[in-house]
LODRENNU-619754 format. One record per residue: z, x, y of N, C-alpha, C in turn; residue in one letter. Coordinates in steps of 0.2 Angstrom, whole numbers, padded with zeros to 4 digits, always signed. Each point is the difference from the previous one (the first is absolute). Example, Ala and Ser with C-alpha at 12.3 -4.5 7.8 and 13.67 -1.06 7.14 Angstrom:
<sites>
+0039+0066-0028+0000-0004+0006+0000+0004+0006A -0004-0002+0005+0001+0004+0006+0003-0004+0005S 
</sites>
This chain:
<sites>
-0252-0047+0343-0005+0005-0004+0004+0006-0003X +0004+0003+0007+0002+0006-0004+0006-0002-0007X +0004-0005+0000+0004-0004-0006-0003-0002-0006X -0005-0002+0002-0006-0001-0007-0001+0008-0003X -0001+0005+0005-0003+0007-0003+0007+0002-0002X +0004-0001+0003+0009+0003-0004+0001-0004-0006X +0000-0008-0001-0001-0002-0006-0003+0004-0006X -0007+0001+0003-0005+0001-0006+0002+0007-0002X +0002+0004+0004+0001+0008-0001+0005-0001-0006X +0006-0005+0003+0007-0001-0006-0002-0001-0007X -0004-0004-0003-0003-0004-0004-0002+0005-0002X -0005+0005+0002-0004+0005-0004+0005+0004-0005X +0003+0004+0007+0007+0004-0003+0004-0002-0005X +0000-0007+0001+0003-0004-0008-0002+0002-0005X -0007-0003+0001-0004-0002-0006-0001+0009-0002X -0002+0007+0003+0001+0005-0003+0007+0002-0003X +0004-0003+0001+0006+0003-0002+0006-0004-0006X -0004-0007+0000+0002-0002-0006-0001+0003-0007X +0006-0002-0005-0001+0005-0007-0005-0004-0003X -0002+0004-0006-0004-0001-0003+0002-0005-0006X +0007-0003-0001+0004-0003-0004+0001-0005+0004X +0004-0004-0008+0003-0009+0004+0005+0000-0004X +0003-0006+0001+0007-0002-0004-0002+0000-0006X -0007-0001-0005-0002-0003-0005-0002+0008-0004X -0001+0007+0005+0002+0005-0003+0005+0001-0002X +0006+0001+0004+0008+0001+0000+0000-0003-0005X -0001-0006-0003+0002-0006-0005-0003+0003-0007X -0005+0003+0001-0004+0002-0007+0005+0006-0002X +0000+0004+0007+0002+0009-0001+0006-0002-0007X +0006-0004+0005+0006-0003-0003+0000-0002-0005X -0003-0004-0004-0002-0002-0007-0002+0006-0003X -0004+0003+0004-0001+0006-0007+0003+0006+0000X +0007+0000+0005+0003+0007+0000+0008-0001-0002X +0002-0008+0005+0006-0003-0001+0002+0005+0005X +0000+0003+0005+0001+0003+0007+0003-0003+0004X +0004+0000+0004+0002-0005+0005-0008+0000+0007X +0004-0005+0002-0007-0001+0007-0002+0003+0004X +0005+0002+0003+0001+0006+0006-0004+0008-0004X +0001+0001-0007-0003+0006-0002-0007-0001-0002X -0001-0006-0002-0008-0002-0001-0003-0001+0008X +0002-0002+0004-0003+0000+0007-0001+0007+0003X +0006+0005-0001-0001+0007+0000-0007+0002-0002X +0000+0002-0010-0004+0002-0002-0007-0003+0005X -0001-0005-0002-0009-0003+0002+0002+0000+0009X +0002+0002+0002+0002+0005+0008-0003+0006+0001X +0002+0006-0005-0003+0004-0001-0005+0001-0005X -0002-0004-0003-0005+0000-0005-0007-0004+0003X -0001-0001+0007-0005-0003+0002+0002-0009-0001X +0003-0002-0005-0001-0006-0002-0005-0001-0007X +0000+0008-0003-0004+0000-0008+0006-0002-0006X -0002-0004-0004+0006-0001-0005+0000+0004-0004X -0004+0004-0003-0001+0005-0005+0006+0007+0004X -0001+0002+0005+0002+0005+0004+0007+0000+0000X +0004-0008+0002+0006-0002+0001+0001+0000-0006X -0002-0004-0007+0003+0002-0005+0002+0007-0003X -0004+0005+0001+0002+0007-0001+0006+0002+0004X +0001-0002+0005+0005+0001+0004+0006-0003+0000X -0001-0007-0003+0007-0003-0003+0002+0002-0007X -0003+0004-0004+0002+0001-0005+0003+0007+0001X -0001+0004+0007+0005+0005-0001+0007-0003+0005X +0001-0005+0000+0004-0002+0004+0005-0004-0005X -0004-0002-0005+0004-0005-0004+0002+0006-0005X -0003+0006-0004+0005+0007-0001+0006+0003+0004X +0000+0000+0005+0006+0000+0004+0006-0004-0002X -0002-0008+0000+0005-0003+0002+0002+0000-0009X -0004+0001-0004+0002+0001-0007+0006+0007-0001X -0001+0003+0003+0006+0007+0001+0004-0001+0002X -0001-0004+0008+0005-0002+0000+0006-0003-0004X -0005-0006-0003+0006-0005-0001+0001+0001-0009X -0001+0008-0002+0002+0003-0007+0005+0001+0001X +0003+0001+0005+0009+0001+0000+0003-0004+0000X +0000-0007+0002+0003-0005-0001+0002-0002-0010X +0005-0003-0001+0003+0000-0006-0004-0007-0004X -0003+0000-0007-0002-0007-0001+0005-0003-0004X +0005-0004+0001+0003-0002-0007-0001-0009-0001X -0006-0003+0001-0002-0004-0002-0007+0000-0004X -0004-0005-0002-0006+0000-0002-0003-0005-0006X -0005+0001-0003+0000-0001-0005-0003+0003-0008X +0000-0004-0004-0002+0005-0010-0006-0007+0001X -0007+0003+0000-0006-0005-0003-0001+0002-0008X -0002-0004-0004-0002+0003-0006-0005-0005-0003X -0004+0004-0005-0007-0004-0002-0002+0001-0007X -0002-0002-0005-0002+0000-0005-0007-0001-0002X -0002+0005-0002-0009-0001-0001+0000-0007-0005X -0006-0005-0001-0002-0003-0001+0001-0002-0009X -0002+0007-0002+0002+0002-0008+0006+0000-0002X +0006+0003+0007+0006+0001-0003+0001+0006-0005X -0005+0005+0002+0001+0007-0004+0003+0005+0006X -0001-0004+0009+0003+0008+0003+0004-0006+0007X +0003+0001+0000+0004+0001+0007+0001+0004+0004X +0001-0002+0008+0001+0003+0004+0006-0004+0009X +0006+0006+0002+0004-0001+0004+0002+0002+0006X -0003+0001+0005+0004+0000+0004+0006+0001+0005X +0002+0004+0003+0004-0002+0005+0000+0002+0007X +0002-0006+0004-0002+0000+0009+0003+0000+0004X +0005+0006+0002+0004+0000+0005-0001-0002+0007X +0005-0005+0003-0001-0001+0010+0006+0001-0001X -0001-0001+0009+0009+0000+0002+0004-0007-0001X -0005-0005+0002+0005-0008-0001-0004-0001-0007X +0003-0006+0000-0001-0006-0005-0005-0003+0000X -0002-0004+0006-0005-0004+0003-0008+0002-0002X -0001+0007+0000-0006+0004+0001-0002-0002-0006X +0002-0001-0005-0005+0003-0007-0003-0007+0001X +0001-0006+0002-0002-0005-0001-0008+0000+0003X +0001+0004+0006-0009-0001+0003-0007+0003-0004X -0004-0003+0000-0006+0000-0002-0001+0010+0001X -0001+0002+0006-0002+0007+0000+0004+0007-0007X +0007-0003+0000+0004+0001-0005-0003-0001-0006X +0001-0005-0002-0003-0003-0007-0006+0003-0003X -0004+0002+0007-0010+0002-0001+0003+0008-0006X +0006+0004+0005+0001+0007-0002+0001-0001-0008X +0006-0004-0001+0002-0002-0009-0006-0001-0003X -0002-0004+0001-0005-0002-0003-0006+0005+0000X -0003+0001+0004-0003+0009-0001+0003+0005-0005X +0006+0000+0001+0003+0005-0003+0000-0001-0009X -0001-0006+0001+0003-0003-0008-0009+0000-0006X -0005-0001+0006-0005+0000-0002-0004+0008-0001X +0004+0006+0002-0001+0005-0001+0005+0002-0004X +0004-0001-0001+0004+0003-0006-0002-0002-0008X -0003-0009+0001-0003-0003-0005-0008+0006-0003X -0001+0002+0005-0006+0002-0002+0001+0008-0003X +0006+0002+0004+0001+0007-0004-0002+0007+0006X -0004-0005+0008-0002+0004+0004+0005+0005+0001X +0007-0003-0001+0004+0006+0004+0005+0001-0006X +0002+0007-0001+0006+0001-0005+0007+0003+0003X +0002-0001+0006+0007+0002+0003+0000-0002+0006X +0005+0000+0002+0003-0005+0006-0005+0004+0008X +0000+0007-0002-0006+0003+0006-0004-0003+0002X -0002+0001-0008-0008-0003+0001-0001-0007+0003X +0005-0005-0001-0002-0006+0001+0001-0002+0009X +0007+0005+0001+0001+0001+0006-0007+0001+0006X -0006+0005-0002-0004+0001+0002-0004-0004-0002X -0002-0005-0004-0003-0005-0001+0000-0004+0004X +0005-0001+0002+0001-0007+0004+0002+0002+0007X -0001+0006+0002+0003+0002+0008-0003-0005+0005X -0007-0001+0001-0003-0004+0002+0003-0008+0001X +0000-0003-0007+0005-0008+0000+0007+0004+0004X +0005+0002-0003+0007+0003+0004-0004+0001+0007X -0001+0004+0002-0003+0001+0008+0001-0006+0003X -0007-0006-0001+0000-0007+0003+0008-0003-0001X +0002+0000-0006+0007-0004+0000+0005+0001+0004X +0001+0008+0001+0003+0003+0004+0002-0002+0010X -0007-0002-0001-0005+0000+0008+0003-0009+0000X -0002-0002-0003+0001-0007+0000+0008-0005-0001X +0004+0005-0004+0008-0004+0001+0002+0006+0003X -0001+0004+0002+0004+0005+0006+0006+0003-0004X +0001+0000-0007+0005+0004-0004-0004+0004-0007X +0006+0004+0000-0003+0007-0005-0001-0006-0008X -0006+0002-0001-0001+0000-0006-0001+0004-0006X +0001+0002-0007-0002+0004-0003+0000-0002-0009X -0003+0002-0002-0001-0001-0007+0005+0007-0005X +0006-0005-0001+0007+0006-0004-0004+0000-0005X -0002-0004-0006-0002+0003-0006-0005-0005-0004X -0004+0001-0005-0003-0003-0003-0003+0000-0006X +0001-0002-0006+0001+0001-0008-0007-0003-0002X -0005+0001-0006-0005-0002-0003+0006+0002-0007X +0000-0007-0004+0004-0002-0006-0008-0002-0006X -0002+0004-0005-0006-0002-0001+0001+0000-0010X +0001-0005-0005-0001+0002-0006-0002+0005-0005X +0001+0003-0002-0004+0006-0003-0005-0005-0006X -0005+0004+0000-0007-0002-0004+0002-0001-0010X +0006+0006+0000+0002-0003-0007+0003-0005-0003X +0002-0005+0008+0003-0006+0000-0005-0006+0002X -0006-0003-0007-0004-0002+0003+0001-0007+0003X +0006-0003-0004+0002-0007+0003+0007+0000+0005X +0001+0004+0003+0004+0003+0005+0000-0004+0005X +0004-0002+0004+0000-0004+0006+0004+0004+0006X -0003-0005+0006+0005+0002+0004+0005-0004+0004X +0006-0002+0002+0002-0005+0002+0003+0002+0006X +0001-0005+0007+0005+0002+0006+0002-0004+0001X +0004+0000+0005+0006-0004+0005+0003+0003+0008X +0000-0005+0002-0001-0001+0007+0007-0004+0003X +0005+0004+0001+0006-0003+0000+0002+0000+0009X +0003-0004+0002+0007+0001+0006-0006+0001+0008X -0003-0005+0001-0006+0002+0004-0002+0006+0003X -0005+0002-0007-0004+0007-0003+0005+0005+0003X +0008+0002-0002+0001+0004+0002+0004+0003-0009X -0001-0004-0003+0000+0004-0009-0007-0003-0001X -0001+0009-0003-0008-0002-0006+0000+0003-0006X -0001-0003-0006-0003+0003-0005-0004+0000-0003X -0003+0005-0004-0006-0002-0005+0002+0005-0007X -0001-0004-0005+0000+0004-0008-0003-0002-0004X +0002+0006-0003-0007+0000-0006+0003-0001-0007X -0005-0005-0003+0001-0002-0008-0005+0003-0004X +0001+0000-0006-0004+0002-0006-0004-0006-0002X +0002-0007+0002-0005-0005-0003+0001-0006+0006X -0003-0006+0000+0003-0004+0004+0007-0005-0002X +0004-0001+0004+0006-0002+0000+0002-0006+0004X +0001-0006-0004+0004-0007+0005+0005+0002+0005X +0004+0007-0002+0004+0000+0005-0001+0007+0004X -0006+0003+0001-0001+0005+0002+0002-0002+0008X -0003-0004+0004+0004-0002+0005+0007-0001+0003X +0002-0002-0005+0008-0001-0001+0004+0007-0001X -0004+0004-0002+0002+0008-0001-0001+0003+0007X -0005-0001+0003+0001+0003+0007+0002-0003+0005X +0004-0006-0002+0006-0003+0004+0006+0003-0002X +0002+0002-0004+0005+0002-0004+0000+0007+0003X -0005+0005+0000-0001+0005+0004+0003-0001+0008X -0003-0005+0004+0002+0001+0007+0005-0004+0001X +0007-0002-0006+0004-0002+0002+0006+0006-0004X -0003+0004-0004+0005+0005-0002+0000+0006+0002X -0006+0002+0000-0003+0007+0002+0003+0005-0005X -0002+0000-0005+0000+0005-0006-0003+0005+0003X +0001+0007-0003-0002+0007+0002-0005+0001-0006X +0002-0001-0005-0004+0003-0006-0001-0007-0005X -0007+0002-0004-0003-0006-0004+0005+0001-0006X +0002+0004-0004+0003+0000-0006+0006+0008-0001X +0008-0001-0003+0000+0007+0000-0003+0005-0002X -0007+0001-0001-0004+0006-0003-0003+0002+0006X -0001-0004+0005-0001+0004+0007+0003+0002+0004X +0007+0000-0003+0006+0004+0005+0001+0010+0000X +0001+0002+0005-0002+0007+0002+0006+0002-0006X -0002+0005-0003+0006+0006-0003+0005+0002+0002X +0001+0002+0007+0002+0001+0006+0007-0005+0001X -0004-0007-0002+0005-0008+0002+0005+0001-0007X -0005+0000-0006+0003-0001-0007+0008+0006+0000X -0001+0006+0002+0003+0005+0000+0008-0003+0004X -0002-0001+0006+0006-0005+0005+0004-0007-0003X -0003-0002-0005+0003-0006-0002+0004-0001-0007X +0000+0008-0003-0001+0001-0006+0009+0003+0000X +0001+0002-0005+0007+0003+0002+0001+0009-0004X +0002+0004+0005-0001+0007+0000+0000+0005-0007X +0003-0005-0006-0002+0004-0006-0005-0001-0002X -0003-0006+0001-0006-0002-0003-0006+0004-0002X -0001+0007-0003-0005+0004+0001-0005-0002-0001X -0001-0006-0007-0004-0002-0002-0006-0003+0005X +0003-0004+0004-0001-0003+0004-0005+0003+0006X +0003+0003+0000-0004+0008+0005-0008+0002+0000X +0000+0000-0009-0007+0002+0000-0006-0002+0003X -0005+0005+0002-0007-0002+0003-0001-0006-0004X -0003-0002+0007-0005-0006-0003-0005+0001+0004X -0006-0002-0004-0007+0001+0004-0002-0009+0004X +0000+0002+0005-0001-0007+0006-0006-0002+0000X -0003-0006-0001-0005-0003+0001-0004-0003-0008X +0005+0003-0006-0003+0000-0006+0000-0007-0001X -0006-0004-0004-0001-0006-0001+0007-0004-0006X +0002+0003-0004+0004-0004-0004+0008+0005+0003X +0000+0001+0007+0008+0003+0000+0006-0007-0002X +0005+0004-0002+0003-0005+0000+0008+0005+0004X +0003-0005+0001+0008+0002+0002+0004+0003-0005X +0004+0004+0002+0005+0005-0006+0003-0008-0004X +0003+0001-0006+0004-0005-0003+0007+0000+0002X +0004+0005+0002+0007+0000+0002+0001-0003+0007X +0001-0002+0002+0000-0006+0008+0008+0001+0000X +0001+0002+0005+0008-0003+0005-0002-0005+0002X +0006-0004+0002+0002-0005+0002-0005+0000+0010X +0003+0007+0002-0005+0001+0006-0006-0002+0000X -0002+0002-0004-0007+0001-0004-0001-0007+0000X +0001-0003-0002-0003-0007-0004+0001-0005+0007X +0006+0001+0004+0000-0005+0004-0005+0002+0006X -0003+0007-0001-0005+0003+0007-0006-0005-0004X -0003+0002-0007-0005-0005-0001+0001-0005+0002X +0003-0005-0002+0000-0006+0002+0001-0004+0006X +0002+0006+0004-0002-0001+0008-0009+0003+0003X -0001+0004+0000-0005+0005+0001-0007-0002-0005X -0002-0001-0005-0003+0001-0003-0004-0007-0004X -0005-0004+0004-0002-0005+0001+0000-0004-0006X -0002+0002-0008-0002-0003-0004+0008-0001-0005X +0006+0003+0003+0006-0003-0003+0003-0002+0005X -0003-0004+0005+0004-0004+0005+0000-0007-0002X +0005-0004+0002-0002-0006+0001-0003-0003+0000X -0004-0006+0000-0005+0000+0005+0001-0007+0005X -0004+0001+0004+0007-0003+0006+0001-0007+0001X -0008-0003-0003+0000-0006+0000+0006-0004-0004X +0000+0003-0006+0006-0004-0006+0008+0004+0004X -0001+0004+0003+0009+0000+0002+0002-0007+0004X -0006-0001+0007-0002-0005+0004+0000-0008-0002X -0001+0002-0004-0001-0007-0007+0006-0005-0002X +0002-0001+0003+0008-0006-0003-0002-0001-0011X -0006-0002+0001-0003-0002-0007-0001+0007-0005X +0000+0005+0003-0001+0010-0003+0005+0002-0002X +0004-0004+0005+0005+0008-0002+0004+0002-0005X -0002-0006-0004+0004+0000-0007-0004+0004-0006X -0006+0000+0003-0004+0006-0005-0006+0004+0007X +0005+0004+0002-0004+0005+0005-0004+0004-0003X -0005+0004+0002-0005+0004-0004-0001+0006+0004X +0001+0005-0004-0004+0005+0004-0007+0000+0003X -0003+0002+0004-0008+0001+0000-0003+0001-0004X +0002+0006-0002-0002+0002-0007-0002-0009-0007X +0006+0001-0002-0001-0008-0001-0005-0007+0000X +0001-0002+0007-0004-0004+0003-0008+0002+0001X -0001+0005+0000-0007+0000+0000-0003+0003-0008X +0003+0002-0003-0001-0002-0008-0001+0007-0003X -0003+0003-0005+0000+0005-0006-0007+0001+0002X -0006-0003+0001-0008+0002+0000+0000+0002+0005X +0003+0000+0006-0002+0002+0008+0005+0005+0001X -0002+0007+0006+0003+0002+0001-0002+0000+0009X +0006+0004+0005+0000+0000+0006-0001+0005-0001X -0005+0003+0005-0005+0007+0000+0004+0005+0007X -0002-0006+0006+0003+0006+0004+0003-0006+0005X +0004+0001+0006+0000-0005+0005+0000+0002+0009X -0001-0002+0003-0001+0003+0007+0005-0005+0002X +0006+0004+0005+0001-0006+0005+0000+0002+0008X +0000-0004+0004+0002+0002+0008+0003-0002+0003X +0006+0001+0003+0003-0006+0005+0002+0004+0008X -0002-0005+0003+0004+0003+0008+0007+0001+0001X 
</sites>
């Protein structure tokens, strides 16, 4: 008799003092914070076993662990890139982690992709703003691969309206870690083959008419007064001085995309007997407007 009343006393005590959770909470919390276990069983510990309560509590814990691991160095990741549907606006990203491996997972991918679909739109106009866009996606990712992630920089590349048959083409090179996108004045067979060419040369400037004063001045030789004069930057018909050194000329046709080679016809065993500039190769009616590139 009195074993049966020690039983049944035990059994009470139990049933009073078991949580108000099961593994099937812990398992939910986990899915929606990316939290390890031990801190999902904490939070719904002190949080009664309410999931709303534990959320708000994992989410100052996963800001922590984001401070944390802001110190740590990212020199891997990836460049996502997307082209609206029209082909009048592009848009680039880029995702730093610490390894290799990371950019591959789905949590990862959701932030680029987010990203790309807010640049597309125009919501965000500088790397802040998109940074605070996505702090939410970064948070879970964060929580979830246990390394610093962060978004370095991200470009919206968009036609101008005076350009009514404008395009825009990109390239996705070296597993997504070169990306381009540029702009054309009309559509081009080889607009694509231009932003290969891009992320196999990586030109600085579209034409010498958008070389700084500053450069022109450095590559010029020290009498050259003429040479010297202002020039107003961003003018639609500038053109480069007439007098070119030797310096000069071999900077263009390194640096300065539409006098380069273009790289498929150097590559070409059957090209290279009549190699073409870019300029060239994409023709007299088209012009290359602007060009974006990124590389890790």
């Amino acid at each position: 008799m009195l074993r049966s009343q020690f039983l049944l006393h035990i059994g009470r005590r139990w049933l009073s003092s078991s949580p108000n959770w099961n593994a099937a909470s812990i398992r939910q919390l986990r899915d929606l914070t990316g939290a390890p276990v031990m801190e999902c069983k904490k939070a719904l510990e002190r949080c009664d076993g309410k999931l709303d309560a534990a959320l708000g509590l994992l989410s100052s814990y996963a800001e922590t662990v984001m401070r944390k691991k802001a110190q740590r160095s990212t020199r891997s990741g990836l460049i996502a890139l997307e082209v609206a549907p029209d082909q009048r606006c592009g848009a680039m990203v880029e995702i730093r982690s610490e390894t290799d491996f990371v950019h591959q997972l789905p949590v990862v991918q959701r932030v680029s992709q987010r990203g790309l679909e807010l640049l597309l739109r125009g919501a965000v106009t500088n790397v802040q703003e998109l940074l605070e866009a996505l702090r939410d996606e970064l948070r879970e990712a964060v929580a979830k691969t246990d390394e610093n992630l962060t978004v370095h920089r991200g470009i919206r590349l968009q036609v101008p309206d005076t350009f009514r048959d404008g395009r825009i083409y990109s390239y996705l090179h070296n597993h997504a870690r070169v990306g381009v996108l540029v702009a054309c004045s009309a559509p081009s067979p080889l607009g694509r083959q231009v932003a290969m060419h891009i992320a196999a040369m990586n030109p600085q400037y579209v034409s010498a008419a958008d070389i700084e004063p500053s450069v022109y001045e450095s590559l010029m030789p020290a009498e050259d007064e003429a040479f010297r004069a202002p020039r107003q930057l961003g003018a639609a018909n500038a053109s480069p001085p007439q007098r070119r050194s030797v310096k000069f000329e071999a900077f263009i046709a390194e640096r300065c995309l539409l006098d380069q080679v273009l790289v498929t016809d150097s590559a070409d065993e059957r090209s290279r007997s009549r190699q073409r500039t870019v300029r060239e190769a994409i023709g007299p009616g088209i012009s290359v407007l602007a060009f974006e590139r990124f590389a890790l």
